[in-house]
C-alpha positions in Angstrom: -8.5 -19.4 7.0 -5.5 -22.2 7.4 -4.4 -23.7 9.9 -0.7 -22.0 9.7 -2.6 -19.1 10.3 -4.0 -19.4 13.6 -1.0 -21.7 15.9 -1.2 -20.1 18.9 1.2 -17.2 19.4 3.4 -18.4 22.1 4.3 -21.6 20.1 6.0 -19.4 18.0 10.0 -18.9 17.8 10.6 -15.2 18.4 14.8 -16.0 17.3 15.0 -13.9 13.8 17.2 -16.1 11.3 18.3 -15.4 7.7 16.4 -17.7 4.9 16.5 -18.8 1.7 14.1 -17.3 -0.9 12.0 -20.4 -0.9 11.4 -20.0 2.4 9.6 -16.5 2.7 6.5 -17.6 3.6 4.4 -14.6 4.6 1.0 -16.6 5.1 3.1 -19.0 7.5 3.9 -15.8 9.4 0.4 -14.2 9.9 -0.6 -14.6 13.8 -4.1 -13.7 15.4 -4.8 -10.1 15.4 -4.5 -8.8 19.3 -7.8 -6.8 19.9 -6.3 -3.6 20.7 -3.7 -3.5 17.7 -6.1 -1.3 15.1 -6.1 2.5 15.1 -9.0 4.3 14.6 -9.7 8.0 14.5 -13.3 9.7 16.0 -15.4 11.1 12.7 -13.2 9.9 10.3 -12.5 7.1 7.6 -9.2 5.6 8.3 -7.4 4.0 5.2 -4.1 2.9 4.1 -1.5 2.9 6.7 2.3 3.2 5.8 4.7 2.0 8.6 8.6 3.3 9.2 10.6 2.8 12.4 12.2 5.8 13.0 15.8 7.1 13.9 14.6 7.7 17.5 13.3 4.4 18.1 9.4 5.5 17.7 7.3 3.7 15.1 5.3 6.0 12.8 2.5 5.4 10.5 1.1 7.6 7.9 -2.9 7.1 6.8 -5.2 9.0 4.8 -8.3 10.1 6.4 -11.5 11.8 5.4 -14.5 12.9 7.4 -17.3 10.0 7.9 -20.3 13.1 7.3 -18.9 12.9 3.8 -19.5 9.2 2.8 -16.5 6.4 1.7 -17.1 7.5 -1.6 -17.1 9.5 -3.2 -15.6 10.9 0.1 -11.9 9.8 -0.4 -11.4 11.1 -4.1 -12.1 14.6 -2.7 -11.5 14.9 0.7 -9.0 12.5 1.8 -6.1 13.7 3.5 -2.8 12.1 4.6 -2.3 12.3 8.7 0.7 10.7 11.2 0.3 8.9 14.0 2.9 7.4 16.4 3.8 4.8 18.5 6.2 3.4 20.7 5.4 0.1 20.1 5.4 -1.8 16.5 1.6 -2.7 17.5 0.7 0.5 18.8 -1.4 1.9 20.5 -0.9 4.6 17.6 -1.6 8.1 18.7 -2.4 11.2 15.7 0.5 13.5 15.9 -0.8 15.9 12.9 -1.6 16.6 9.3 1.7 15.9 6.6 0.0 16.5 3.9 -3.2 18.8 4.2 -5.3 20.6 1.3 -2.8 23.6 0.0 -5.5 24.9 -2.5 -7.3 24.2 -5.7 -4.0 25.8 -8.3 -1.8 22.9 -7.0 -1.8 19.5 -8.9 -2.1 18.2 -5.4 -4.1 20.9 -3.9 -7.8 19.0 -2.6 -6.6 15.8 -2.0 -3.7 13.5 -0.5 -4.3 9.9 -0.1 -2.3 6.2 -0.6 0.8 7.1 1.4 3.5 5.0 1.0 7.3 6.2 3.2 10.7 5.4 2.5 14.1 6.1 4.3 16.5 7.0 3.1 20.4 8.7 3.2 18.8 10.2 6.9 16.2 11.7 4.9 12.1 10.7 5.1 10.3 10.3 1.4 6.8 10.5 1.5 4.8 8.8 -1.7 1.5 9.4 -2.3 -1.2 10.1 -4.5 -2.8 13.8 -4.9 -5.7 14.9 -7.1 -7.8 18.1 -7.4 -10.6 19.6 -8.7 -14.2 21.5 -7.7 -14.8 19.6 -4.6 -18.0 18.6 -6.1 -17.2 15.8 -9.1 -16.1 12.5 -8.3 -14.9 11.5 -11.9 -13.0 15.0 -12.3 -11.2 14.2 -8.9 -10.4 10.6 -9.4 -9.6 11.2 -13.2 -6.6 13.6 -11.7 -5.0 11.8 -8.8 -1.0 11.9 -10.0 1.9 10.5 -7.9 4.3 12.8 -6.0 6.5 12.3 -3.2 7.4 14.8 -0.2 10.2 14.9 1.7 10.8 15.4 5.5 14.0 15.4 7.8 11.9 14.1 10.4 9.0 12.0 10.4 6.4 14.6 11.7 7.4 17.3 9.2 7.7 20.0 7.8 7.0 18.4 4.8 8.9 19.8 1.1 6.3 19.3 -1.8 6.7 20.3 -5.2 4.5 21.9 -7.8 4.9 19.0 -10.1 3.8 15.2 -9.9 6.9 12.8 -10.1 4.5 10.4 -12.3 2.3 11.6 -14.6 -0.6 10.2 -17.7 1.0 9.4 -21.0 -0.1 11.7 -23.8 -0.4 8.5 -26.0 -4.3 7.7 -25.2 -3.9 4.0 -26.3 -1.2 3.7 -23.2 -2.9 1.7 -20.3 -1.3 5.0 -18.0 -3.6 7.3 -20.1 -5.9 8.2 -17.9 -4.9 8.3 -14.4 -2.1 7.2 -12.2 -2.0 6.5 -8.6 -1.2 3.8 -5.9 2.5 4.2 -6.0 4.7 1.6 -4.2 8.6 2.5 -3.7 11.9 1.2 -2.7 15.6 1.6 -3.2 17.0 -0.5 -5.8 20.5 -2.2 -4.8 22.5 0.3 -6.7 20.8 3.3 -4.8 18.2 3.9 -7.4 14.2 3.7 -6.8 11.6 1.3 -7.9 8.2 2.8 -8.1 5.5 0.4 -8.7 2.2 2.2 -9.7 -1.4 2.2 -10.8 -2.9 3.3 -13.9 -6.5 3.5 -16.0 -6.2 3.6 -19.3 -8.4 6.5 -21.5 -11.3 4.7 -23.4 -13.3 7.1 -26.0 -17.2 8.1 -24.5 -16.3 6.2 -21.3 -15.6 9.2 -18.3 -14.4 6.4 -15.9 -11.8 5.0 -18.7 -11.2 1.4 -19.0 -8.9 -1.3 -17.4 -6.9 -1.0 -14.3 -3.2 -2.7 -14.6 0.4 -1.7 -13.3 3.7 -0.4 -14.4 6.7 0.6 -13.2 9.2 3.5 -13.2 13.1 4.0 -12.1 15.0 6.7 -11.1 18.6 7.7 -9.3 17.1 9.6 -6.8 13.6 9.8 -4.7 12.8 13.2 -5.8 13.2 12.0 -9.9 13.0 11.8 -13.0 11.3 9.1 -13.4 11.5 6.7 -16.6 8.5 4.7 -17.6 10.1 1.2 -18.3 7.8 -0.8 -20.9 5.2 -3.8 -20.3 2.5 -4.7 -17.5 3.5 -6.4 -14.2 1.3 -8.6 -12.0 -0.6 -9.9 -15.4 -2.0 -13.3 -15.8 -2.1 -14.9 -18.7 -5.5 -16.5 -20.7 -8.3 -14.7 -22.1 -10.3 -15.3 -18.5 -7.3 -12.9 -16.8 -7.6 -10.4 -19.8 -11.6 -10.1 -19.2 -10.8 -8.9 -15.4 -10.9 -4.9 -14.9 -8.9 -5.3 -12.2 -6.3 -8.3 -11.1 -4.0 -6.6 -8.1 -4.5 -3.7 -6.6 -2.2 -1.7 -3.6 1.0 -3.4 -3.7 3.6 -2.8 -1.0 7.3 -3.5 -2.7 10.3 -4.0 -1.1 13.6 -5.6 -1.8 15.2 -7.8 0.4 18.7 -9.1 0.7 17.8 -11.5 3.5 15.6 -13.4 1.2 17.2 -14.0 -1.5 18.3 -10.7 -2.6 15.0 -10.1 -4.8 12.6 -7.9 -4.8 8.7 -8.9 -3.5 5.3 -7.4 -3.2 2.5 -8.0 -1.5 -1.0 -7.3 -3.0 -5.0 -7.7 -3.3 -5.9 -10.5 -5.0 -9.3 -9.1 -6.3 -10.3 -11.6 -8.2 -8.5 -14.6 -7.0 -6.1 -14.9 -9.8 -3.0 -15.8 -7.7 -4.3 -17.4 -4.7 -8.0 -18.7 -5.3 -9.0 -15.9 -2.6 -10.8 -13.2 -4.3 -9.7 -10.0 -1.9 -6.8 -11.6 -0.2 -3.6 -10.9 -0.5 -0.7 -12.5 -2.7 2.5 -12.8 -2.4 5.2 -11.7 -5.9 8.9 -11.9 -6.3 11.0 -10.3 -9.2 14.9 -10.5 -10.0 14.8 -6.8 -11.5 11.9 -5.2 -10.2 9.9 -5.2 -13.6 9.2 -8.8 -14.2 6.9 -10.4 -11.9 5.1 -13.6 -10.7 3.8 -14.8 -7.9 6.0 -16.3 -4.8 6.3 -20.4 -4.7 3.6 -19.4 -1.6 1.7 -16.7 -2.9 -1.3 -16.9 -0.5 -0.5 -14.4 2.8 -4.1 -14.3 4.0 -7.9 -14.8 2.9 -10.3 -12.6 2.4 -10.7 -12.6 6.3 -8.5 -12.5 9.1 -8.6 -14.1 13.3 -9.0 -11.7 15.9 -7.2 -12.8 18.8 -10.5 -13.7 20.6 -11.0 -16.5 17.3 -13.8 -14.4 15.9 -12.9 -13.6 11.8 -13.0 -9.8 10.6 -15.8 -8.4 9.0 -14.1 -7.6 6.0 -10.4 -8.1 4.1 -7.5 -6.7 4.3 -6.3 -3.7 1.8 -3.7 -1.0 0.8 -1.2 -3.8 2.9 2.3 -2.5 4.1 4.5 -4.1 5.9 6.7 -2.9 9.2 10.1 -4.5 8.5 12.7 -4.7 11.2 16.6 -5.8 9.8 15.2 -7.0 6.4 12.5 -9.5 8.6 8.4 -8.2 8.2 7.3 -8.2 11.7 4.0 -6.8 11.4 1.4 -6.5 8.2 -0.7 -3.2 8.1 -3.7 -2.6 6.2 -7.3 -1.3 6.2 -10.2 -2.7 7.0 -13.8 -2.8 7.1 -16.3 0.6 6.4 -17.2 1.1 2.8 -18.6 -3.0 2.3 -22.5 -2.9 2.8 -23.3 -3.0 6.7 -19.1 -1.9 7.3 -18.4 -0.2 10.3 -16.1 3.0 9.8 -12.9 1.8 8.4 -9.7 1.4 10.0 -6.2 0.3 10.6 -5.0 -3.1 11.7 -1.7 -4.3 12.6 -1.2 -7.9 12.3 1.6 -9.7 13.7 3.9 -11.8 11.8 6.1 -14.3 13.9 9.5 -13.9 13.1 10.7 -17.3 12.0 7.4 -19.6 11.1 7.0 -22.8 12.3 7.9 -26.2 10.8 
């Protein structure tokens, strides 16, 4: 843990001021987490946690939940289910309003399972991402082998919720594709000509191996939420050497966004799970890309460790992951993400909100 990350909260400017792109500095921005801002929920594993301010001033926040009796994993891959809570604060406290996204049976591509939620506005109209899977409620490589990406769409943040009988992103036939095998993890926004980015995650198919083989990312663009979506070629948040290449995994979760204010560029925020971009195995890095498909990391890339400071200077148990942030006029206020449960000796998972000052100190 830095110093920029714990100066006391009321040294901080609360004026919000436009800044160049060299000066987004999101680990500059982290404060000390108040006690109170993490939501929880009795019985159940609470992970993810996508954030929207909504059109009647309430902040909302969509998470995927799964009952504790049933274990972290292989509990999420078939069980998981995407809830909503609200607030009236961007902080919380966060109260569950209901299920968005419940089981709707076995025959749908997304009929067991809804998890990763990621929300968009847009044109007055709420777009839900997310990944769904389904299977015999038994397996955990048939479930996790099917999670697709879809999206679901809403007039009002607490549903009803339109889903379709199709994923919006789907495997590639081609089994030497590193998307041949399973796709999930999506991360959208809208593009500054109206279109969408979708970021997402894949596993490519390797012969005799159930589990498949490396985990990377691609992208996708479409005119509308809803789709098509093309497939746009080559890997994004890569490294290069042979020591990056060995890694199953380099990021993981990324929340995208494009921002006008800094820079007019798009940026990400990720797990760092083996310390490529920061030197913090399971923090989180910073990325910044003129188009949306070719990335590297921010001139700052580190936003936190792989701990955090509660408010009373003790560190978290655990990292921070599936981050998203609560943006307010183009300026992240707040980072969400989950914490804790499914480490050896966790306690049952849930969702913090860290505050980000608004203009970081000098």
């Amino acid at each position: 843990m830095t110093l920029r990350n714990v100066v006391p909260t009321l040294l901080i400017s609360v004026v919000v001021t436009a800044a160049p792109a060299a000066d987004l500095d999101l680990g500059a921005m982290v404060q000390p987490v108040p006690m109170e801002a993490k939501f929880a929920a009795p019985n159940f594993f609470v992970w993810c946690g996508a954030p929207t301010k909504g059109a009647d001033g309430r902040y909302h926040l969509f998470y995927s939940r799964w009952p504790v009796s049933k274990g972290f994993a292989p509990g999420w891959a078939l069980w998981s289910e995407i809830a909503y809570a609200v607030a009236d604060k961007p902080l919380g406290p966060y109260r569950h309003a209901n299920v968005a996204l419940p089981a709707r049976g076995r025959e749908f591509w997304d009929g067991t399972t809804t998890h990763n939620p990621n929300i968009l506005q847009k044109d007055g109209k709420y777009y839900l991402f997310y990944m769904g899977n389904t299977g015999d409620g038994t397996s955990y490589p048939m479930h996790r082998n099917h999670q697709r990406i879809g999206v679901a769409v809403a007039e009002n943040p607490e549903g009803p919720w339109k889903r379709f009988d199709k994923p919006i992103i789907d495997v590639s036939d081609d089994k030497s594709a590193f998307d041949s095998l399973v796709v999930t993890n999506s991360g959208a926004t809208e593009r500054p000509d109206g279109g969408i980015l979708l970021i997402y995650k894949a596993v490519e198919y390797v012969a005799g191996k159930e589990m498949g083989g490396r985990v990377r990312y691609g992208a996708a663009l479409a005119d509308k939420p809803e789709g098509p979506y093309v497939k746009k070629p080559g890997r994004i948040f890569e490294a290069e050497g042979a020591d990056a290449a060995k890694h199953w995994m380099l990021a993981e979760d990324p929340f995208v966004w494009f921002s006008k204010r800094y820079g007019s560029r798009y940026y990400a925020v990720a797990r760092d799970v083996v310390g490529t971009f920061t030197g913090s195995s399971g923090g989180l890095a910073l990325f910044q890309s003129d188009d949306g498909l070719h990335w590297q990391p921010a001139a700052q890339p580190k936003v936190l460790a792989n701990r955090f400071l509660w408010a009373d200077g003790t560190l978290s148990n655990s990292n921070v992951e599936r981050p998203a942030l609560l943006l307010a006029d183009g300026v992240p206020i707040a980072l969400f993400g989950a914490t804790d449960g499914y480490k050896k000796n966790g306690k049952i998972s849930c969702n913090v909100q860290i505050p980000l000052a608004s203009h970081p100190p000098k």
